[in-house]
C-alpha positions as CSV (number, residue, x, y, z in Angstrom):
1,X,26.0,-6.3,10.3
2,X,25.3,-4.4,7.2
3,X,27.4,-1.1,7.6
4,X,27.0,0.7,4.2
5,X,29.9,2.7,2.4
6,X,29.8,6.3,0.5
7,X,32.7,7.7,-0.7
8,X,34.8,5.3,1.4
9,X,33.2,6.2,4.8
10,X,31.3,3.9,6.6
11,X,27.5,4.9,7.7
12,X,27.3,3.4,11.0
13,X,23.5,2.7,12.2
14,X,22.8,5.3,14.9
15,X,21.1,2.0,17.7
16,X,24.8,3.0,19.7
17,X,24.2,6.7,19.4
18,X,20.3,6.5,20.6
19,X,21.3,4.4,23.2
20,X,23.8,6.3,24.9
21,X,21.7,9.5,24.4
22,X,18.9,7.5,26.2
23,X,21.5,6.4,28.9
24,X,23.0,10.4,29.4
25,X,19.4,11.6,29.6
26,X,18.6,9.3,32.3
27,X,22.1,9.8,33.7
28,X,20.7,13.7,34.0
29,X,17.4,12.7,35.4
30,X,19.4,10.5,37.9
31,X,21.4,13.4,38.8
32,X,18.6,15.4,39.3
33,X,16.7,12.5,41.7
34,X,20.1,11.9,43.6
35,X,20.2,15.8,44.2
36,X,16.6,16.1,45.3
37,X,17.4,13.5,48.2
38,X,16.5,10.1,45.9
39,X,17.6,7.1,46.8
40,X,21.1,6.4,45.9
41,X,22.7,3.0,44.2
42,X,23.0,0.5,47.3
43,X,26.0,-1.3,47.4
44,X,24.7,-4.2,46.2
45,X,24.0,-2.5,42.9
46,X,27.5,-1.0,42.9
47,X,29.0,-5.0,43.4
48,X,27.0,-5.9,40.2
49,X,27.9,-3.1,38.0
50,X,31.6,-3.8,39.4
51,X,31.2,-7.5,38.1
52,X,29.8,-6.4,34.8
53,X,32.9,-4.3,34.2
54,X,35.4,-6.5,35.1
55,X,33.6,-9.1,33.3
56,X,33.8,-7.4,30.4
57,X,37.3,-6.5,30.9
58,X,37.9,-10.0,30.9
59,X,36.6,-10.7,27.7
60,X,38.4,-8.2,26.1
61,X,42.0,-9.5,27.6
62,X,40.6,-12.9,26.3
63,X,40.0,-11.5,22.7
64,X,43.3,-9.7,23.0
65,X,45.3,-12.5,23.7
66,X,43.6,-14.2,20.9
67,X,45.4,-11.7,18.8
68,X,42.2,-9.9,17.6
69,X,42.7,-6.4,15.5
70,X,43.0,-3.5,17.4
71,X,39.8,-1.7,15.4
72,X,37.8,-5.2,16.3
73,X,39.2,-4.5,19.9
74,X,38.3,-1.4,19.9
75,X,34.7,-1.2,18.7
76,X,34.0,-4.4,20.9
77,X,35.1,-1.9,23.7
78,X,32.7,0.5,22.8
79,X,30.0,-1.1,22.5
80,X,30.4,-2.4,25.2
81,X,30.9,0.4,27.2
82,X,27.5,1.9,26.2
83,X,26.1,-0.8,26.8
84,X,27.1,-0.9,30.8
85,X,26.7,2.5,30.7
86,X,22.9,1.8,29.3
87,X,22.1,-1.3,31.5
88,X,23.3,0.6,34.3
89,X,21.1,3.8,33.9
90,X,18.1,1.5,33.0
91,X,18.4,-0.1,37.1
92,X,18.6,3.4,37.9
93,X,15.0,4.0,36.4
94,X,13.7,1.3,38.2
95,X,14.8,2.5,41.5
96,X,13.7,6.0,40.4
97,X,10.1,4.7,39.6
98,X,10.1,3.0,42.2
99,X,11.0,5.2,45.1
100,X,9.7,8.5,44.2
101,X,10.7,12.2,46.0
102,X,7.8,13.6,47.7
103,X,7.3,16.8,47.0
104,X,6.9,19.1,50.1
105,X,4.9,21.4,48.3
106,X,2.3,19.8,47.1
107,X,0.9,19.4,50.8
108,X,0.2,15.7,50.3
């Protein structure tokens, strides 16, 4: 990917950033839902999320034993990481939009 250089630091396009804000914001909204008495992850949804990590885990073992560079390594593991983290928070909005919190208040 295209990563341009000034002054010998490299601009990195800000699609990792905006994902992981999008994935802390709904991380705060799950937060919120779970604390309001929301439906929680069932355990099949942990299982997967388990399997995704260790998957990915996997796969960066693999490219380590293939002798990959450390900063390859490393920004493979990022990535990565946000992405889980994003996939993850994006099932969560499902169940959230799915099941919503009655509000007592409202009388309905």
């Amino acid at each position: 990917m295209f990563e341009p250089e000034l002054a010998g630091v490299t601009l990195a396009f800000p699609m990792g950033a905006i994902l992981l804000l999008m994935a802390l914001c709904g991380a705060i909204a799950d937060w919120r839902y779970l604390r309001r008495g929301g439906m929680p992850a069932t355990r099949k949804q942990k299982q997967w999320i388990g399997i995704a990590v260790l998957l990915c885990i996997a796969l960066l073992v693999i490219l380590g034993l293939m002798e990959t560079n450390a900063e390859g390594l490393g920004a493979v593991a990022g990535k990565l990481s946000v992405l889980l983290f994003a996939v993850w928070e994006l099932s969560r909005w499902r169940v959230r939009r799915a099941n919503p919190i009655r509000d007592m208040h409202s009388g309905h």
